[in-house]
C-alpha positions in Angstrom: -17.3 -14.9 -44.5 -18.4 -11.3 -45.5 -20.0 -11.7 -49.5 -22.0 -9.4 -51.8 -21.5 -5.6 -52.5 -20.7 -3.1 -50.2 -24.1 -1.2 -50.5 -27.2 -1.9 -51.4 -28.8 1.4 -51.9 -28.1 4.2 -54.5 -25.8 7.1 -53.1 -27.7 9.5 -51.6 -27.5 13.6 -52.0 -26.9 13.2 -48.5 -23.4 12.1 -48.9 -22.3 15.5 -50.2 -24.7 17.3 -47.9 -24.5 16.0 -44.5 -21.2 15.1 -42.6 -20.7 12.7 -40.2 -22.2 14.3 -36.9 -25.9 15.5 -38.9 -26.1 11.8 -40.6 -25.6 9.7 -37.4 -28.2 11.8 -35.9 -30.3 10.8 -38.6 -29.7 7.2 -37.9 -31.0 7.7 -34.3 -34.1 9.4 -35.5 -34.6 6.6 -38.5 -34.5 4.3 -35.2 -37.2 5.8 -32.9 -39.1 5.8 -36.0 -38.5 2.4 -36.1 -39.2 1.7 -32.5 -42.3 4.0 -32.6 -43.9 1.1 -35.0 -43.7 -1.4 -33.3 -46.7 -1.2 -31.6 -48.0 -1.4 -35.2 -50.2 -4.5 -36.2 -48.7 -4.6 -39.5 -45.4 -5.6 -39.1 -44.2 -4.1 -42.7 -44.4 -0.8 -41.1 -41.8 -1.6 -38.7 -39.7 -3.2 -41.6 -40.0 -0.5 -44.1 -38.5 2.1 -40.9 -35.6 -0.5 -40.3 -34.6 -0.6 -43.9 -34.7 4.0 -43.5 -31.9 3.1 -40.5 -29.8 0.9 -42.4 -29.9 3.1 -45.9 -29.0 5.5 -43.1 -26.5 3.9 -41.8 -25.0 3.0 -45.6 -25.2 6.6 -46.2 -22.9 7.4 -43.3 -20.6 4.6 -44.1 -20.3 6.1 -47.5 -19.7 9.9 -45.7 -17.3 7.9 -44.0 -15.0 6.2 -46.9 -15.8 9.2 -49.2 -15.1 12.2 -46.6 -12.5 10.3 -44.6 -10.8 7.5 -46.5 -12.7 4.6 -44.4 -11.7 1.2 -45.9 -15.2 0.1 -45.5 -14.3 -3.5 -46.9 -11.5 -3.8 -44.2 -13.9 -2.4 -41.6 -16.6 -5.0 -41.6 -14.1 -7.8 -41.7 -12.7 -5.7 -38.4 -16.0 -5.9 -37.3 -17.2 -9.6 -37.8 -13.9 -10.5 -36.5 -14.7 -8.8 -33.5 -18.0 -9.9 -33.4 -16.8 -13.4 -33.6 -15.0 -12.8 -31.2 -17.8 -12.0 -28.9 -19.8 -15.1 -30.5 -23.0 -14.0 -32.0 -22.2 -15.9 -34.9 -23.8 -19.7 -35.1 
C-alpha cells in the first residue's frame, strides 16, 4: 500500500533548468558520491549522499510529470506492483 505525499523535498530550480538526460546524470554522480563514502567511519556521511540521490531522483520525477505529463501517483503503484511481483516485499 503506497501512503504519504509524493515528494518530500522542496522543488528544485533544477526542474526548470535541467531536462531529463542532464538530471539522470546527476543521479549517477549523487550515487558515486554515495558509494565513494562508504569507506567512511561515520556512517552519516554515507546517509547524507543517499538522501542527495534520492532528492535527485524526486527532482527528475518531478522533470518527469512537469515536462512530460508522468502520472507519478499511477507510476509507483506500476512500480510496487511490479516489484511485488518480483517479491521484495515481506
Amino acid at each position: 500500500m503506497i501512503t504519504g505525499m509524493l515528494y518530500h523535498f522542496p522543488r528544485a530550480r533544477f526542474v526548470d533548468e535541467n531536462g531529463i538526460y542532464g538530471q539522470v546524470s546527476h543521479i549517477n554522480s549523487e550515487a558515486t558520491e554515495a558509494a565513494a563514502e562508504l569507506g567512511n567511519p561515520d556512517i552519516q556521511f554515507v546517509a547524507m549522499e543517499v538522501m542527495d540521490v534520492y532528492h535527485s531522483a524526486e527532482t527528475a520525477l518531478r522533470i518527469l510529470q512537469e515536462k512530460y505529463g508522468v502520472d507519478i501517483k499511477a507510476l509507483m503503484f506500476k512500480v510496487a506492483a511490479k516489484n511485488e511481483e518480483r517479491g521484495y516485499y515481506k
